[in-house]
C-alpha positions as a LaTeX table, in Angstrom:
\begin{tabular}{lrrr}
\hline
Residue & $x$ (\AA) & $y$ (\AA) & $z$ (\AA) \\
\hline
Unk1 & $-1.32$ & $-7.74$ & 1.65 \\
Unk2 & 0.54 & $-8.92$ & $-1.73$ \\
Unk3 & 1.76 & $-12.81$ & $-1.64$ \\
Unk4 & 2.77 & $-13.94$ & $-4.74$ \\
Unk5 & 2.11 & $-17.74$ & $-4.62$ \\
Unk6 & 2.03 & $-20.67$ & $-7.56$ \\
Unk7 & 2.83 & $-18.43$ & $-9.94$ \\
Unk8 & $-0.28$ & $-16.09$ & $-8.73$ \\
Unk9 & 0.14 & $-12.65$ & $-7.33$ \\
Unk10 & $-2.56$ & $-12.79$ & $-4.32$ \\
Unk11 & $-4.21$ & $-9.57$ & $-2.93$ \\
Unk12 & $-5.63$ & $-9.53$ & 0.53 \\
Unk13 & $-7.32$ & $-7.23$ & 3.39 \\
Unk14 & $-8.53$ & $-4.10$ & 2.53 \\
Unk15 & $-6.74$ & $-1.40$ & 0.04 \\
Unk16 & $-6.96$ & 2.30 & 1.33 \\
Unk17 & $-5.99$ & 5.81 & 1.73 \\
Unk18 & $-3.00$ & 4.91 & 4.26 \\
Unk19 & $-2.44$ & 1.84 & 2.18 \\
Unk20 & $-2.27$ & 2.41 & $-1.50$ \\
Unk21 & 0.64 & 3.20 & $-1.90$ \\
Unk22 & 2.74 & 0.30 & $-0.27$ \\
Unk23 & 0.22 & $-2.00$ & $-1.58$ \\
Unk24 & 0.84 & $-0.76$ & $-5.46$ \\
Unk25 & 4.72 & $-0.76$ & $-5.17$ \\
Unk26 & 4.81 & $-4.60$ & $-3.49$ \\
Unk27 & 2.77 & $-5.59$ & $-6.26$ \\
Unk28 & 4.81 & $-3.62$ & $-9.17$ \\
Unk29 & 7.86 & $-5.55$ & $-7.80$ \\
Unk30 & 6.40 & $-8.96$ & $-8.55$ \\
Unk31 & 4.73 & $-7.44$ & $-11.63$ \\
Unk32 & 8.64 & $-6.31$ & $-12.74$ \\
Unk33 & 10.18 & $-9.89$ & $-11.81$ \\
Unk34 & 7.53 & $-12.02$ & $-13.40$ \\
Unk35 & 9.01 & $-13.06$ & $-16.49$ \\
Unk36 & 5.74 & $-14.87$ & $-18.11$ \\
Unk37 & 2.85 & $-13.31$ & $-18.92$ \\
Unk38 & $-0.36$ & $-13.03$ & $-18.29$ \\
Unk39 & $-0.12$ & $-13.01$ & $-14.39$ \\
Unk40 & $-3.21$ & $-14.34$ & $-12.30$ \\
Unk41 & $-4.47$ & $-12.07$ & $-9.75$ \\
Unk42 & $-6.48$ & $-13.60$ & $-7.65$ \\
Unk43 & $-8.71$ & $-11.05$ & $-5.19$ \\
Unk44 & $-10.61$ & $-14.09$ & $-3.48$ \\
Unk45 & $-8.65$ & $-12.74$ & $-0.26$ \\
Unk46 & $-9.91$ & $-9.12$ & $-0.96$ \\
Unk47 & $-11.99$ & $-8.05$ & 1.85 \\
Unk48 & $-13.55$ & $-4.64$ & 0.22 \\
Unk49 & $-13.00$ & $-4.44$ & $-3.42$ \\
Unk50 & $-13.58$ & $-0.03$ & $-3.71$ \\
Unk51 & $-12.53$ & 2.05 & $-6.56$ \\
Unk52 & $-9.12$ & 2.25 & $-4.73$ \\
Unk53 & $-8.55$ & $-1.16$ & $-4.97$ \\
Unk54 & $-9.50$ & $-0.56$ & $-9.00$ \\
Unk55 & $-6.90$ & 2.04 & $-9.44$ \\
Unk56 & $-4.29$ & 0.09 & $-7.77$ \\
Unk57 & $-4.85$ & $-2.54$ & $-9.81$ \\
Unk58 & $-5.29$ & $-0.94$ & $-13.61$ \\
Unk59 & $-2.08$ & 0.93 & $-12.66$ \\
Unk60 & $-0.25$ & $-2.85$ & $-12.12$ \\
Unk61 & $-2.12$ & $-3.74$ & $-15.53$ \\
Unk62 & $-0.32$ & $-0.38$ & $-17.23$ \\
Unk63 & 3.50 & $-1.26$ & $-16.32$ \\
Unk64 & 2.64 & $-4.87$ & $-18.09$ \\
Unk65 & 3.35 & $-6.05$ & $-21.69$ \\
Unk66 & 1.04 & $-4.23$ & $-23.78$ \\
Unk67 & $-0.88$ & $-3.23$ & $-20.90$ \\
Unk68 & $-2.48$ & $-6.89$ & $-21.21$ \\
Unk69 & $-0.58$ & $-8.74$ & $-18.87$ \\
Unk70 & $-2.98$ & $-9.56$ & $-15.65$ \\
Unk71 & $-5.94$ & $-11.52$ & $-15.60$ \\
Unk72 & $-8.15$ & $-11.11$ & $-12.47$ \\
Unk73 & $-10.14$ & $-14.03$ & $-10.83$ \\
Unk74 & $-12.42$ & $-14.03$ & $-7.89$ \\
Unk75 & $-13.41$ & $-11.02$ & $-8.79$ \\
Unk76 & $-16.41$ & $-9.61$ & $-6.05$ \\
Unk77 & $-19.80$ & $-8.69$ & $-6.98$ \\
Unk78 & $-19.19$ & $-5.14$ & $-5.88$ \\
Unk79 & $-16.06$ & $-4.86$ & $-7.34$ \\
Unk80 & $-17.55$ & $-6.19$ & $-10.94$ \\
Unk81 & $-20.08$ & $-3.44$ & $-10.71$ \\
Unk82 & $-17.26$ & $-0.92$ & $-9.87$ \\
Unk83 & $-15.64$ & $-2.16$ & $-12.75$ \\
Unk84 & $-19.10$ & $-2.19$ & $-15.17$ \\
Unk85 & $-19.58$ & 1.51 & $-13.83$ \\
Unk86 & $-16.19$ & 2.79 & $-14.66$ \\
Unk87 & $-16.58$ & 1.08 & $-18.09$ \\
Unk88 & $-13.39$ & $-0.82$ & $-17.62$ \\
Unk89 & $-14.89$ & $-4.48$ & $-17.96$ \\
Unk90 & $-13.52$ & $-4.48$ & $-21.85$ \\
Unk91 & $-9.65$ & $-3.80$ & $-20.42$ \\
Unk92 & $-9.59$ & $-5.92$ & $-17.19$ \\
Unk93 & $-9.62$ & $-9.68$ & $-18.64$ \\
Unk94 & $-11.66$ & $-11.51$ & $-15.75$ \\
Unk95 & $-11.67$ & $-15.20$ & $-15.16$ \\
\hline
\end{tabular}
């Protein structure tokens, strides 16, 4: 589910209910060991971006510097309108 590879933390499969959880702390123990940021996230590998998947990852954004340290790339269609409908596109920094 979380790989962190080349310096990139790399989400895969699906985030859900029975999921969540394990999925946010892997990814809060890279988050806490990365010494530079911003981190890359890449969700290229993220087979159903939901409003799940969102939360998990805004909550990873909150424990960074500033709450600024992630940058998200490969970012889905759906999950860019999730993100446009939740009004978060000014916070998440997409590339």
């Amino acid at each position: 589910m979380i790989q962190y590879i080349d310096q990139q933390l790399i989400v895969s499969k699906t985030i859900n209910f029975e999921n969540a959880e394990q999925v946010y702390q892997a990814g809060l123990k890279y988050i806490q060991q990365h010494q530079n940021f911003p981190l890359i996230v890449d969700l290229a590998q993220l087979e159903n971006g939901n409003t799940l998947s969102l939360a998990v990852l805004v909550q990873w954004l909150r424990k960074t510097p500033d709450c600024k340290g992630l940058h998200f790339k490969n970012v889905s269609e759906k999950m860019l309108k999730i993100i446009q409908a939740s009004h978060l596109q000014d916070d998440l920094k997409l590339i």
